[in-house]
C-alpha positions in Angstrom: 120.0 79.0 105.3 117.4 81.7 105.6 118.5 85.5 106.0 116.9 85.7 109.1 120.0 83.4 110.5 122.3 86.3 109.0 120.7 89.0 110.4 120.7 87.0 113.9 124.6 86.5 113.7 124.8 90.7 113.7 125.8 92.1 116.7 123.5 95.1 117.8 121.4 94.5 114.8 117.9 95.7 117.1 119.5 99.1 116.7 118.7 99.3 113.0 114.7 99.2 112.9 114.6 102.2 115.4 117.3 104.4 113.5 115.2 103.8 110.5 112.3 104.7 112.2 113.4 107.6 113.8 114.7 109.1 110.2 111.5 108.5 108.8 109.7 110.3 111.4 112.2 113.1 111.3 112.2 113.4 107.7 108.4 113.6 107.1 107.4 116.1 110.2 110.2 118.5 108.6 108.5 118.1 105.4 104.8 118.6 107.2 106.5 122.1 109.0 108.1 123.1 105.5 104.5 122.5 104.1 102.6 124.3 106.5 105.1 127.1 106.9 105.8 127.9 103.0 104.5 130.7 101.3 101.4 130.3 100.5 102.2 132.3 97.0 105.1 130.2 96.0 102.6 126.9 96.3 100.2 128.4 94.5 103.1 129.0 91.6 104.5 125.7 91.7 101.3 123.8 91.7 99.9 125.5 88.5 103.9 124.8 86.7 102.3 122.2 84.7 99.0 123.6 83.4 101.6 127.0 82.4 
């Protein structure tokens, strides 16, 4: 038996792809706003943490 013939026996198993995705997306554009948003100082500290 192949695991696609497991996932087929799921009910409402299409669901799953698109609640990934949507976490994913949600996920990385908060991290894209936190990015662009941050202090532009406190970058600047915490990129030069491992040359210090």
């Amino acid at each position: 038996m192949k695991f696609r013939h497991y996932l087929e026996t799921i009910t409402g198993v299409d669901v799953y792809p698109m609640i990934s995705l949507f976490i994913f997306l949600i996920f990385f554009t908060a991290l894209a706003v936190w990015a662009i948003k941050a202090n532009k100082q406190y970058i600047k500290d915490v990129k030069n943490l491992p040359l210090d």
